[in-house]
HTML snippet that shows the backbone in 3Dmol.js (N, CA, C, O; Angstrom):
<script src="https://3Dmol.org/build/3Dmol-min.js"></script>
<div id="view" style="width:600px;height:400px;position:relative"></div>
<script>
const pdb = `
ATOM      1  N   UNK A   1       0.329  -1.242   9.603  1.00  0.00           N
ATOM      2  CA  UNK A   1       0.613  -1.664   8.251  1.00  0.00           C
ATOM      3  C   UNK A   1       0.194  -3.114   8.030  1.00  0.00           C
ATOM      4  O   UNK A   1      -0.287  -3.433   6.943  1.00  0.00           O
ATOM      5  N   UNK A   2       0.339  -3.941   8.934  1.00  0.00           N
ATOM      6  CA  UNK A   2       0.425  -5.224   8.928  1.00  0.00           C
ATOM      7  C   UNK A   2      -1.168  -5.296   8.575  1.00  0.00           C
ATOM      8  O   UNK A   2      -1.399  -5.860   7.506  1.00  0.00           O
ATOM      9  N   UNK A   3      -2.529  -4.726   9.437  1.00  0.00           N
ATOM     10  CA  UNK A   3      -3.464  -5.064   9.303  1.00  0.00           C
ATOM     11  C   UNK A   3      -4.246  -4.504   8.084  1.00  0.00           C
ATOM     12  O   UNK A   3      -5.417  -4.866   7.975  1.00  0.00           O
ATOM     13  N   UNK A   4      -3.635  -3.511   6.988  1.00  0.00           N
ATOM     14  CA  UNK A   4      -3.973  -3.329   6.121  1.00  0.00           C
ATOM     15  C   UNK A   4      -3.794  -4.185   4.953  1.00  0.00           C
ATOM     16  O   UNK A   4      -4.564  -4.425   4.023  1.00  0.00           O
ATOM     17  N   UNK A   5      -2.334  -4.690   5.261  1.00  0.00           N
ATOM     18  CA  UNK A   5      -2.445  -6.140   4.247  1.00  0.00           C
ATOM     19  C   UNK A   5      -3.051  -6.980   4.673  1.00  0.00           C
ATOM     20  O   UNK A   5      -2.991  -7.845   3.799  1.00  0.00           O
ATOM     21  N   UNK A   6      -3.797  -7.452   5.691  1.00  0.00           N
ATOM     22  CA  UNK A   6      -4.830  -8.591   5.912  1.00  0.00           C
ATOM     23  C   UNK A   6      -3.801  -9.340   6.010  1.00  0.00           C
ATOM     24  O   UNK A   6      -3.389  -9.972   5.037  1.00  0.00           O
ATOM     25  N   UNK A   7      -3.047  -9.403   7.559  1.00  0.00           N
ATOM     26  CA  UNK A   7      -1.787  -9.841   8.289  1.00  0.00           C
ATOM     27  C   UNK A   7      -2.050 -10.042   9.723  1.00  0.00           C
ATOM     28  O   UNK A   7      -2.988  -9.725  10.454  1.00  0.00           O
ATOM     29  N   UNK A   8      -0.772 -10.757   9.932  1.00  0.00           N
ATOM     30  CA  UNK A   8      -0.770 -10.874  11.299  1.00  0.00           C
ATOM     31  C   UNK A   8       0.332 -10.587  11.639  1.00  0.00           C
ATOM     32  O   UNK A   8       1.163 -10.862  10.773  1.00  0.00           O
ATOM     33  N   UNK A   9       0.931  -9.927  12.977  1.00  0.00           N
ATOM     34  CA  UNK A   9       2.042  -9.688  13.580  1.00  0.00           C
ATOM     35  C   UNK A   9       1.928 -10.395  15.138  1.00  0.00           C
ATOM     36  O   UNK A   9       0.899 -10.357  15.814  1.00  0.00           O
ATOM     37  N   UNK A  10       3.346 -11.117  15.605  1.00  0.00           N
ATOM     38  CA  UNK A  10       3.450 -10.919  17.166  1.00  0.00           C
ATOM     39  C   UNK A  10       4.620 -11.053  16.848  1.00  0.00           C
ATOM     40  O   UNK A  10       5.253 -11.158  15.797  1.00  0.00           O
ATOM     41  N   UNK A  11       5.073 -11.017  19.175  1.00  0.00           N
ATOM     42  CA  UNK A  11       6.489 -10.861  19.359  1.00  0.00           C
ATOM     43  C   UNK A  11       6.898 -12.386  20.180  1.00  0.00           C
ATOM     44  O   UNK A  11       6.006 -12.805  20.917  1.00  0.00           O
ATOM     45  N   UNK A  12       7.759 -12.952  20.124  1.00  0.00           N
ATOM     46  CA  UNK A  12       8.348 -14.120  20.684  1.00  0.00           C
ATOM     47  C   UNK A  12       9.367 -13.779  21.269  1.00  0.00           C
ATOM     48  O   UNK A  12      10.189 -13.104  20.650  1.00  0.00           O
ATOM     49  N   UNK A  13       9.640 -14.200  22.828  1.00  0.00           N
ATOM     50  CA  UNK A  13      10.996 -14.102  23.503  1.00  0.00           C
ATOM     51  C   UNK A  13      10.845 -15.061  24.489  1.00  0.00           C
ATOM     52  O   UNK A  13       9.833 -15.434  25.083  1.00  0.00           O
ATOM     53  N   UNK A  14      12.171 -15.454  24.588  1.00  0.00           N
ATOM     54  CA  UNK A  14      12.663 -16.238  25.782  1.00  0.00           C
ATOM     55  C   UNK A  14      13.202 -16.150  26.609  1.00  0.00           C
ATOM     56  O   UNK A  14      14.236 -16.770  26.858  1.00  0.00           O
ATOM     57  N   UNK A  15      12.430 -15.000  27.585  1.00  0.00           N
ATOM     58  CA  UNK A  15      12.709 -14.364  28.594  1.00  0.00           C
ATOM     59  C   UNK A  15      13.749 -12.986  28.270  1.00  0.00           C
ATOM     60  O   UNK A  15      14.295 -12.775  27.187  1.00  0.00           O
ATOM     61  N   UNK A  16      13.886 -11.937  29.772  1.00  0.00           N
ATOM     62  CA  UNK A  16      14.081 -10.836  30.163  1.00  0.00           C
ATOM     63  C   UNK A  16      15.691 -11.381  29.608  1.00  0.00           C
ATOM     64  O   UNK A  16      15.989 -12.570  29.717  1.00  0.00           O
ATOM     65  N   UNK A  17      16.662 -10.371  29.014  1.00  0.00           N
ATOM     66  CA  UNK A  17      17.579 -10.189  28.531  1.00  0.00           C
ATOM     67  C   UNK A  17      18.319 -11.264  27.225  1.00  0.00           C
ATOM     68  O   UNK A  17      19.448 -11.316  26.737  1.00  0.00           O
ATOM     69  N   UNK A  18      17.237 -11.917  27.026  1.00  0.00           N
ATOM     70  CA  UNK A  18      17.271 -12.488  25.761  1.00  0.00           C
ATOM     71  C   UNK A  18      17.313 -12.153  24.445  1.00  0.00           C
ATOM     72  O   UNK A  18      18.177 -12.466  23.626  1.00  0.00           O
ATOM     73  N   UNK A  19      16.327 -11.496  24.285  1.00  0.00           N
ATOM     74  CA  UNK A  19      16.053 -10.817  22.937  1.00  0.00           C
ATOM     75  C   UNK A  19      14.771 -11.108  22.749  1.00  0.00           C
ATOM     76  O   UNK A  19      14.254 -11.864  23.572  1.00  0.00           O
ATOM     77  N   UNK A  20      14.065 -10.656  21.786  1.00  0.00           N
ATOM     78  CA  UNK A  20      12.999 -10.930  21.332  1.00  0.00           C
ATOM     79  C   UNK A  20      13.108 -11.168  19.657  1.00  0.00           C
ATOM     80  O   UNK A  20      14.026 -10.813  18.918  1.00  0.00           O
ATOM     81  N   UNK A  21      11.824 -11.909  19.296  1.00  0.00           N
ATOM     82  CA  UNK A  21      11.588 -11.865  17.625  1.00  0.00           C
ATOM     83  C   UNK A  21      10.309 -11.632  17.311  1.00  0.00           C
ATOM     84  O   UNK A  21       9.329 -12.203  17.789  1.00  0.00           O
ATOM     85  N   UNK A  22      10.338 -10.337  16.070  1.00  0.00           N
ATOM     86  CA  UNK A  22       9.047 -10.060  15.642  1.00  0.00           C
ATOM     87  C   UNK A  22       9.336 -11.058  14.345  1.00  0.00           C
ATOM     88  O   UNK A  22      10.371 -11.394  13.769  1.00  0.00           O
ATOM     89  N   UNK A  23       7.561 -11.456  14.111  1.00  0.00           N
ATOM     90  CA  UNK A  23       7.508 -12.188  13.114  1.00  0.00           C
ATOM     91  C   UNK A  23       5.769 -11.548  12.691  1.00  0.00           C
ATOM     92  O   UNK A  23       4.888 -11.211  13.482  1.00  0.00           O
ATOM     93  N   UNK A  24       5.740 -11.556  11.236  1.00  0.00           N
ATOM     94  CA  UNK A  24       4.549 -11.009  10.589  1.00  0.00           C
ATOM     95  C   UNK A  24       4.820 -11.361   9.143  1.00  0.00           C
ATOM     96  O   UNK A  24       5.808 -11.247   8.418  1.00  0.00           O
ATOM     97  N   UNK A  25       2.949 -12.073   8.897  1.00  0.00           N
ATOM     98  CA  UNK A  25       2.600 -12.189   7.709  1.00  0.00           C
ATOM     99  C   UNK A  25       1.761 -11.629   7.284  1.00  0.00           C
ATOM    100  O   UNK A  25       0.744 -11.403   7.939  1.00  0.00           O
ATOM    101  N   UNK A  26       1.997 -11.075   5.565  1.00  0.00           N
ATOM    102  CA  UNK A  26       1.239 -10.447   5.128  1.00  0.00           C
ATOM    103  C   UNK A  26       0.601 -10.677   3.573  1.00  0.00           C
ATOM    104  O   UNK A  26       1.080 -11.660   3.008  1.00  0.00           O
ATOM    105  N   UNK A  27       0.033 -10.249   3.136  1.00  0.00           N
ATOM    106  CA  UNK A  27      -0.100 -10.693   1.459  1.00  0.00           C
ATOM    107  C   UNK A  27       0.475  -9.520   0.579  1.00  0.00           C
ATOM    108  O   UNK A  27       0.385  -8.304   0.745  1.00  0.00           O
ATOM    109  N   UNK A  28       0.985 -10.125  -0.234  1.00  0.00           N
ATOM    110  CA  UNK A  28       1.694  -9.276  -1.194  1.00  0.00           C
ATOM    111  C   UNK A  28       1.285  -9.481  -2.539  1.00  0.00           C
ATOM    112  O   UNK A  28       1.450 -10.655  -2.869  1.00  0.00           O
ATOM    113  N   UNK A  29       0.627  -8.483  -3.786  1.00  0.00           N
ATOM    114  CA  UNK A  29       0.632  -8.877  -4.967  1.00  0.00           C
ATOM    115  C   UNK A  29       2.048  -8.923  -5.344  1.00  0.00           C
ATOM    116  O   UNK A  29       3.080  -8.389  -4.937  1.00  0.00           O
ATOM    117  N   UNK A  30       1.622 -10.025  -6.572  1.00  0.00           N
ATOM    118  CA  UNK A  30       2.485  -9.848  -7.745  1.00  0.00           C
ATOM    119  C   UNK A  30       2.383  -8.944  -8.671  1.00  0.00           C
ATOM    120  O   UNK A  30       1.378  -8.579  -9.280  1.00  0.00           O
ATOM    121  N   UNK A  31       3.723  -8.510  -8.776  1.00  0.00           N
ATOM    122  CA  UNK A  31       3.631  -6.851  -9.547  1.00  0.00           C
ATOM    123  C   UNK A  31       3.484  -7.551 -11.170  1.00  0.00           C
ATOM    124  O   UNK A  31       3.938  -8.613 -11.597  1.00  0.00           O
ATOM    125  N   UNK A  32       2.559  -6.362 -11.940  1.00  0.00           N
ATOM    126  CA  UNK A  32       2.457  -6.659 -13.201  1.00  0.00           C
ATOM    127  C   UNK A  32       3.862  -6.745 -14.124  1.00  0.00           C
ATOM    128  O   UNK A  32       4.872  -7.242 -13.626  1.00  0.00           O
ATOM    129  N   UNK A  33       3.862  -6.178 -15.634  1.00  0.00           N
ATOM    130  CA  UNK A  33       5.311  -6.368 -15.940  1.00  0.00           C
ATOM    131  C   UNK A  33       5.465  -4.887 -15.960  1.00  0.00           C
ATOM    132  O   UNK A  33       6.640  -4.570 -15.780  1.00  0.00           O
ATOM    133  N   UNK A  34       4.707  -3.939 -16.112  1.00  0.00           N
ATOM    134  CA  UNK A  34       4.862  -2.238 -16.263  1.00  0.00           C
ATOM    135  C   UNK A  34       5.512  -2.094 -14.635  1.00  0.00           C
ATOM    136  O   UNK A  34       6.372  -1.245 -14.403  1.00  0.00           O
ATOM    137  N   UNK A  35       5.079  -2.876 -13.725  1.00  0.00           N
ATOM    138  CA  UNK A  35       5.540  -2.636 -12.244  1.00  0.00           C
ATOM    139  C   UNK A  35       6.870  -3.436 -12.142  1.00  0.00           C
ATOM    140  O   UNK A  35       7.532  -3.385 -11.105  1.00  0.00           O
ATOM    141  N   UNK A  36       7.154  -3.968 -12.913  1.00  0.00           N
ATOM    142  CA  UNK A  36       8.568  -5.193 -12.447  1.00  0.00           C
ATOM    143  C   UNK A  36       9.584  -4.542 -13.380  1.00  0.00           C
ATOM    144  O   UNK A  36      10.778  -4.794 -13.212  1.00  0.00           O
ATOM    145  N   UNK A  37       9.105  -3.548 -14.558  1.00  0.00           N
ATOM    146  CA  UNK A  37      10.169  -2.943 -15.063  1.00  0.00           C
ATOM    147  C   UNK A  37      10.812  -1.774 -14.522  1.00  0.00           C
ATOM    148  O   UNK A  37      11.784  -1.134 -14.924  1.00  0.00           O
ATOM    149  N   UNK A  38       9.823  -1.590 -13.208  1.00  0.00           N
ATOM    150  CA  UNK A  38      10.278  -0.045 -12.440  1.00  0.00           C
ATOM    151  C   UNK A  38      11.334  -0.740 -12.041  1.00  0.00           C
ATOM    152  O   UNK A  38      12.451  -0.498 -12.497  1.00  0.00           O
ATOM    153  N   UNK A  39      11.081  -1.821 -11.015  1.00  0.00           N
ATOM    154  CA  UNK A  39      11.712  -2.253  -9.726  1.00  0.00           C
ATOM    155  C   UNK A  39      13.324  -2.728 -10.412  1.00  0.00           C
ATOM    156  O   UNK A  39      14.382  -2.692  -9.784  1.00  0.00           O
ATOM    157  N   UNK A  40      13.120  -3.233 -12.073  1.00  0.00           N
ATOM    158  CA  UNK A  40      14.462  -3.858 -12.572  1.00  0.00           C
ATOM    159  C   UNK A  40      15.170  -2.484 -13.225  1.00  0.00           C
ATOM    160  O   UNK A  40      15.954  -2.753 -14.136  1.00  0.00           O
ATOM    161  N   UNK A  41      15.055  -1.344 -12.977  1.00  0.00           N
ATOM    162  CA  UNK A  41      15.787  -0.257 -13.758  1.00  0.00           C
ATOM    163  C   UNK A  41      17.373  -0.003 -12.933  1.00  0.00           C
ATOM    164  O   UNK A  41      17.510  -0.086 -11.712  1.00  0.00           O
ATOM    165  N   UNK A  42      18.267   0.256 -13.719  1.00  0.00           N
ATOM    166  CA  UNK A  42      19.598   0.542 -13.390  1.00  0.00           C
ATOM    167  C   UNK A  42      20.000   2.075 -13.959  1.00  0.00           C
ATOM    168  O   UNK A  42      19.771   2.593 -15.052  1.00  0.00           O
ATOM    169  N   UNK A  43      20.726   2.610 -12.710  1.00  0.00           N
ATOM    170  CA  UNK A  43      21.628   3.548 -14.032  1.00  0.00           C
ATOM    171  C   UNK A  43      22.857   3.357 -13.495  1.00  0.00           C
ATOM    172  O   UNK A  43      23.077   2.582 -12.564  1.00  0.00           O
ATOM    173  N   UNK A  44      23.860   4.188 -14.168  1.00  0.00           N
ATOM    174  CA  UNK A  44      25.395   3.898 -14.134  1.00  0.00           C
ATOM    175  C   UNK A  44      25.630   5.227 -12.891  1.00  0.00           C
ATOM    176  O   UNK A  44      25.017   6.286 -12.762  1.00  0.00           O
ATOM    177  N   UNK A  45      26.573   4.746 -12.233  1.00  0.00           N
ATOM    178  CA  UNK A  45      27.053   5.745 -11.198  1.00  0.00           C
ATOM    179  C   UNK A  45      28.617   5.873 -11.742  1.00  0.00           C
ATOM    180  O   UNK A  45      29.081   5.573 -12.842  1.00  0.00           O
ATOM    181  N   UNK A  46      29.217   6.395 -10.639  1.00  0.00           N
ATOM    182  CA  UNK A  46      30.560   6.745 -10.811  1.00  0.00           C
ATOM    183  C   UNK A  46      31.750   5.622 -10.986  1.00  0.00           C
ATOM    184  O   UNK A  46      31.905   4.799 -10.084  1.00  0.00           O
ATOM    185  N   UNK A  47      32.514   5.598 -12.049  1.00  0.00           N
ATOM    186  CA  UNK A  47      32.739   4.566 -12.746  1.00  0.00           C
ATOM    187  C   UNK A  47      32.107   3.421 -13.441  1.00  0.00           C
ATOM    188  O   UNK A  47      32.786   2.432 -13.713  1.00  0.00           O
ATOM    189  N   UNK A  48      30.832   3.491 -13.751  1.00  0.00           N
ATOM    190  CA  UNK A  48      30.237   3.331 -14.685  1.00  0.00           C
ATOM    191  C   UNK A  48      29.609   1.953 -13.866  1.00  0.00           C
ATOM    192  O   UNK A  48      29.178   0.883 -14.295  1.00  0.00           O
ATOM    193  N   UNK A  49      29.754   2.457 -12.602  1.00  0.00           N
ATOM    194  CA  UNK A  49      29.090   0.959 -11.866  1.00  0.00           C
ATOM    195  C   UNK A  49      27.485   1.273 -11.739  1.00  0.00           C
ATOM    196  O   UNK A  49      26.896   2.281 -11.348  1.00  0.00           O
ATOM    197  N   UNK A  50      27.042   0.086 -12.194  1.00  0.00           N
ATOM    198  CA  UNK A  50      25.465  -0.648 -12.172  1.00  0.00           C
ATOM    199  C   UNK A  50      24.617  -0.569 -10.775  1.00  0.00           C
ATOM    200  O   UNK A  50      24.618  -1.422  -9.888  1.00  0.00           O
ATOM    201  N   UNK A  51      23.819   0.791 -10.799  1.00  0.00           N
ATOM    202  CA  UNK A  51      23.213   0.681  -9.121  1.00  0.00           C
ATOM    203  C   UNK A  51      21.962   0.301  -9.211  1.00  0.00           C
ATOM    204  O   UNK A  51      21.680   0.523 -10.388  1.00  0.00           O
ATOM    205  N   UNK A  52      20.832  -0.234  -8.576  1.00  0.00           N
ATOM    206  CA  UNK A  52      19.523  -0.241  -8.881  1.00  0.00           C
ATOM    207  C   UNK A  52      18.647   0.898  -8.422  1.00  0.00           C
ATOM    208  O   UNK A  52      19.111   1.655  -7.569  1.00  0.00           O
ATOM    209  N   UNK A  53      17.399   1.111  -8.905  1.00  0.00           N
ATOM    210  CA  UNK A  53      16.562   2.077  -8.689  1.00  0.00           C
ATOM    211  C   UNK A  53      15.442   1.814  -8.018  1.00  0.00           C
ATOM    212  O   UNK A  53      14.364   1.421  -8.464  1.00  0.00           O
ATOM    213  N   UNK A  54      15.924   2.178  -6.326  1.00  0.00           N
ATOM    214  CA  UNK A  54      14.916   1.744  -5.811  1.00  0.00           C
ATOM    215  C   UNK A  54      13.780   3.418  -5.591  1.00  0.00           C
ATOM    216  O   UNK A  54      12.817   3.327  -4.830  1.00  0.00           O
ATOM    217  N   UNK A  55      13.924   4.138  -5.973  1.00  0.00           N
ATOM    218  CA  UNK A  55      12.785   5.352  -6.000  1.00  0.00           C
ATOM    219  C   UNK A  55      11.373   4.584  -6.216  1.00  0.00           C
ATOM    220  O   UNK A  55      10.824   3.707  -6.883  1.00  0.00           O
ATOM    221  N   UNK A  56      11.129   5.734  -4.962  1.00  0.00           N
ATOM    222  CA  UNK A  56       9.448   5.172  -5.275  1.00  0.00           C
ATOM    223  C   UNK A  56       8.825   3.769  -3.981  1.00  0.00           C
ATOM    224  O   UNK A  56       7.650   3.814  -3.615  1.00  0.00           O
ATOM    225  N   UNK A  57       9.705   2.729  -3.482  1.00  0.00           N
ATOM    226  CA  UNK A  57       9.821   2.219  -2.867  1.00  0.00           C
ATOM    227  C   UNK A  57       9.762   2.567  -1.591  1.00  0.00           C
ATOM    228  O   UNK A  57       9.981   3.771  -1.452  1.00  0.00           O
ATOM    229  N   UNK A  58       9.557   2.011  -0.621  1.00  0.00           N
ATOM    230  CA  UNK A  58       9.118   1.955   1.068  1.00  0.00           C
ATOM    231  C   UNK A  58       9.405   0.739   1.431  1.00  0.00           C
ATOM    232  O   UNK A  58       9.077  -0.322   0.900  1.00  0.00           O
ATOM    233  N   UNK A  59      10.330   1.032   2.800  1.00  0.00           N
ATOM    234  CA  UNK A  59      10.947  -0.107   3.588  1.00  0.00           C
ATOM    235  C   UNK A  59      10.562   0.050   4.984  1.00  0.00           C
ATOM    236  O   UNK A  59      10.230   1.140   5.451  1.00  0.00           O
ATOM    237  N   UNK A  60      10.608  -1.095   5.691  1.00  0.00           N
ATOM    238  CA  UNK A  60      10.508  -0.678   7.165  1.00  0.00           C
ATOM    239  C   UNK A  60      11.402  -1.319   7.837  1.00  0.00           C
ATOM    240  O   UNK A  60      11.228  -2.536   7.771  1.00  0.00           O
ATOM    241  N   UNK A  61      12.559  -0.904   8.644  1.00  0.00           N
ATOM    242  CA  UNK A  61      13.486  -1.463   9.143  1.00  0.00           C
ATOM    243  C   UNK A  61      13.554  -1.333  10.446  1.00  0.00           C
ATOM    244  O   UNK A  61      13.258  -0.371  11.155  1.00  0.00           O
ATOM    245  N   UNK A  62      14.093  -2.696  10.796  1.00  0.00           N
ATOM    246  CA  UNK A  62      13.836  -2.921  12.514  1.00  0.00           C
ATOM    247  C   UNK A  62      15.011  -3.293  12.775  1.00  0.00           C
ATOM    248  O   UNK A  62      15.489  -4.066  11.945  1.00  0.00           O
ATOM    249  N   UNK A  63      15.929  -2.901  14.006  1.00  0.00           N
ATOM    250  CA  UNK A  63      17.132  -2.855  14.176  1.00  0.00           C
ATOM    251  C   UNK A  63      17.096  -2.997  15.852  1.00  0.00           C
ATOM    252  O   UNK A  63      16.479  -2.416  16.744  1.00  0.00           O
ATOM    253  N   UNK A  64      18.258  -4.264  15.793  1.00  0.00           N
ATOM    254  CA  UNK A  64      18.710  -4.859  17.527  1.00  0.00           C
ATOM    255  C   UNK A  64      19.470  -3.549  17.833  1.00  0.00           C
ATOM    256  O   UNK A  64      20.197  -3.008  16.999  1.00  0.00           O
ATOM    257  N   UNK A  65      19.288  -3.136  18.913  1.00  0.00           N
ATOM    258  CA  UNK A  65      20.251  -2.396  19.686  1.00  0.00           C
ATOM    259  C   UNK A  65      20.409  -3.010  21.226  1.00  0.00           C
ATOM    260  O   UNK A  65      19.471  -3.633  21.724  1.00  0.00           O
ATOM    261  N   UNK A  66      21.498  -2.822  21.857  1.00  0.00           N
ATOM    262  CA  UNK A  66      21.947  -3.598  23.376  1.00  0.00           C
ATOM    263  C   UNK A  66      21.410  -2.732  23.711  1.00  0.00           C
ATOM    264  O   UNK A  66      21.013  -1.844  22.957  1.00  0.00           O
ATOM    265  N   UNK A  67      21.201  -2.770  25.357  1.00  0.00           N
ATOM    266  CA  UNK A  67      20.231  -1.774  26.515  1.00  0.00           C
ATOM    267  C   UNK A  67      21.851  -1.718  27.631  1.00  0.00           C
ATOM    268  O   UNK A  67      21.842  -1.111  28.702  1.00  0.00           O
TER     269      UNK A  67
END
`;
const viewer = $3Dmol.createViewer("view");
viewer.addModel(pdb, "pdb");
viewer.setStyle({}, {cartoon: {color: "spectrum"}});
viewer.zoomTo();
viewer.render();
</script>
């Protein structure tokens, strides 16, 4: 993914049972306003609370776990 945005990725650690850190840059447009009105849409859920609408969206999540 990284090298399709015309990015860079590596990993940094300080040594064996430390941990490590990924770090990566990438380029991102700025969304037009037809694209910034997707990303700002709300609807009402149960009790009439305000959720956002993230449909349509893609995340990539990276998560510490102990060994």
């Amino acid at each position: 993914f990284v090298n399709l945005m015309e990015g860079h990725i590596w990993l940094e650690s300080e040594g064996l049972g430390r941990g490590s850190t990924a770090i990566f840059i990438v380029k991102l447009g700025i969304p037009g306003r037809s694209d910034e009105s997707k990303l700002l849409a709300v609807h009402k859920g149960p009790g009439n609370q305000v959720k956002p609408n993230f449909s349509g969206l893609k995340v990539v999540i990276m998560d510490e776990n102990s060994v």
